[in-house]
C-alpha positions in Angstrom: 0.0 0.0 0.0 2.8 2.6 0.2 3.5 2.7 -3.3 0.0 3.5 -3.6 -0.2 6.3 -1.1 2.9 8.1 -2.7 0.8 8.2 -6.0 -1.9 9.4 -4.7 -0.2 12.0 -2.5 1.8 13.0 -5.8 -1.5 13.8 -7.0 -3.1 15.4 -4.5 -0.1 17.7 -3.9 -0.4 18.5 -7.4 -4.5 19.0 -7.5 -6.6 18.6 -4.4 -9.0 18.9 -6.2 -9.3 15.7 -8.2 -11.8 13.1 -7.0 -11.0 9.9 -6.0 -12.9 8.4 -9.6 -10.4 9.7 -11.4 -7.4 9.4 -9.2 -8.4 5.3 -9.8 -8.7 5.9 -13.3 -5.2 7.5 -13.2 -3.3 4.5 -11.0 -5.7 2.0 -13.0 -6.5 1.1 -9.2 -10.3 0.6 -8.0 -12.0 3.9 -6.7 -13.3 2.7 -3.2 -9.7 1.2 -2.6 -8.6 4.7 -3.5 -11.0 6.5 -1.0 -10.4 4.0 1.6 -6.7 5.0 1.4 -7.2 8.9 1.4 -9.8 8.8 4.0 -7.3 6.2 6.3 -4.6 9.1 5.5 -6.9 11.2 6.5 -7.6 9.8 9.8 -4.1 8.9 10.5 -2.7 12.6 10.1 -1.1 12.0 6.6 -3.4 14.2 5.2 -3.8 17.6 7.3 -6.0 19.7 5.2 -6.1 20.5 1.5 -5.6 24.3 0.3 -6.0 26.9 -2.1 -3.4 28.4 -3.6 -3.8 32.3 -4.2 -2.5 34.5 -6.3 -2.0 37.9 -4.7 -1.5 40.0 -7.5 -5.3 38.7 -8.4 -6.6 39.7 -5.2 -8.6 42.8 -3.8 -7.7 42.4 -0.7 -3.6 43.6 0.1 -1.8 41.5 2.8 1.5 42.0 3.9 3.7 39.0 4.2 6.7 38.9 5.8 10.0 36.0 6.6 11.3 36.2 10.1 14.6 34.8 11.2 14.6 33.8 14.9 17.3 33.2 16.9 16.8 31.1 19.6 18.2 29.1 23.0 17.2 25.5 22.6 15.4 24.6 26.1 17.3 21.6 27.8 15.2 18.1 27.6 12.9 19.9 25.0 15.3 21.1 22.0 13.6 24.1 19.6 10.2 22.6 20.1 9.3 24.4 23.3 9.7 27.8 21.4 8.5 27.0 18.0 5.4 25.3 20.0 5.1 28.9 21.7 5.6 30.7 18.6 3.3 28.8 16.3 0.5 29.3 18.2 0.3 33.2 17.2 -2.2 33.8 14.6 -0.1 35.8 12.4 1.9 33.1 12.5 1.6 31.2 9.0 4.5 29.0 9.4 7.4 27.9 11.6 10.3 26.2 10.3 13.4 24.5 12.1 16.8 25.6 9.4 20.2 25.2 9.5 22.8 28.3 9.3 23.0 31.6 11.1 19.3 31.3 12.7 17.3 28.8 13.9 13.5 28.9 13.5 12.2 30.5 10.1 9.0 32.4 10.2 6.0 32.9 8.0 3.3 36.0 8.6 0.7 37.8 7.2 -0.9 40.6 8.3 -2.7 43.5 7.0 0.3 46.1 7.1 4.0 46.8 7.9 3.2 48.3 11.5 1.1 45.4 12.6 4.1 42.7 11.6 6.6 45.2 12.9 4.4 45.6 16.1 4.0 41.2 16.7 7.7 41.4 16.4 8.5 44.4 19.5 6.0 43.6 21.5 5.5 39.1 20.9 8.2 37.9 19.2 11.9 39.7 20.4 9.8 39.7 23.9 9.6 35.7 24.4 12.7 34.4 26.8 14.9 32.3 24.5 14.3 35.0 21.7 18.0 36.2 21.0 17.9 38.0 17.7 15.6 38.5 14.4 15.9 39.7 11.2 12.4 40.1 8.9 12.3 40.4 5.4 8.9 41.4 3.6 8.1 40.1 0.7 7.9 42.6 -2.5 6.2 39.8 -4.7 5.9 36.1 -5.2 6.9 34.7 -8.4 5.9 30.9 -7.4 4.8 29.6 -4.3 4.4 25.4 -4.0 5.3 24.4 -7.3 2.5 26.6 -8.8 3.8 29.7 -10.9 2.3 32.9 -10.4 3.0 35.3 -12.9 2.1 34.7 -16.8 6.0 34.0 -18.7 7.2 37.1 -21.0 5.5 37.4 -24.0 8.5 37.2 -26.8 8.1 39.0 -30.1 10.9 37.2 -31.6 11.9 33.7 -32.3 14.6 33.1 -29.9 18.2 32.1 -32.0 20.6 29.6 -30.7 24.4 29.6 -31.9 
């Protein structure tokens, strides 16, 4: 059954959207074995959620997104997780990631301006004990965010020549 999850994840990591009938049609596999297996991945915490990928630049609506190195001290018996636990539980929080190099945890917010990420960042983030250092970094634009491109490719007016 493994090599049929991985297909099936491929797929749905690819399209959430496609039902289960044609997932089967696609792996030549029977559809109720196929919807047993999503909805045991499902239950088992495989699957956490399926979602939308947006295009900002598409959008009425302006959010403000910005990266966030953290710095950290690991807590004895506990490692990073105490913190990122701490962290990730902020709504603006979109994502926390454990990285190698000069910082340690890797942040992901939104919010609806500058101020109010600058703001989480004084008076939540630098403020937590174990918090040594940050540096953010908003984002100007996204070109391509999960394997999904976001911006239409450069019209050319001309063949392009090769030597």
């Amino acid at each position: 059954m493994t090599a049929l999850r991985n297909k099936i994840l491929e797929i749905l990591e690819n399209d959430a959207r496609i039902p289960p009938s044609e997932i089967a049609v696609m792996l030549d596999e029977d559809e109720s074995t196929v919807s047993q297996e999503i909805d045991r991945m499902e239950k088992e915490g495989v699957i956490l959620g399926y979602k939308v990928i947006v295009n900002p630049e598409r959008v009425t609506e302006d959010k403000v997104s910005c990266l966030i190195e953290v710095s950290v001290q690991p807590e004895r018996g506990y490692g990073f997780d105490k913190i990122a636990e701490r962290i990730y539980r902020f709504p603006e929080v979109r994502s926390v990631l454990l990285v190698s190099g000069r910082y340690d945890l890797l942040l992901l917010l939104e919010g609806r301006t500058m101020r109010e990420i600058a703001d989480f960042v004084i008076e939540k983030l630098s403020v937590l004990p174990n918090v040594h250092a940050t540096a953010s970094h908003f984002l100007l634009k996204k070109y391509k965010e999960q394997g999904i491109t976001l911006v239409a490719p450069e019209k050319r007016d001309r063949l392009p020549v090769s030597p």
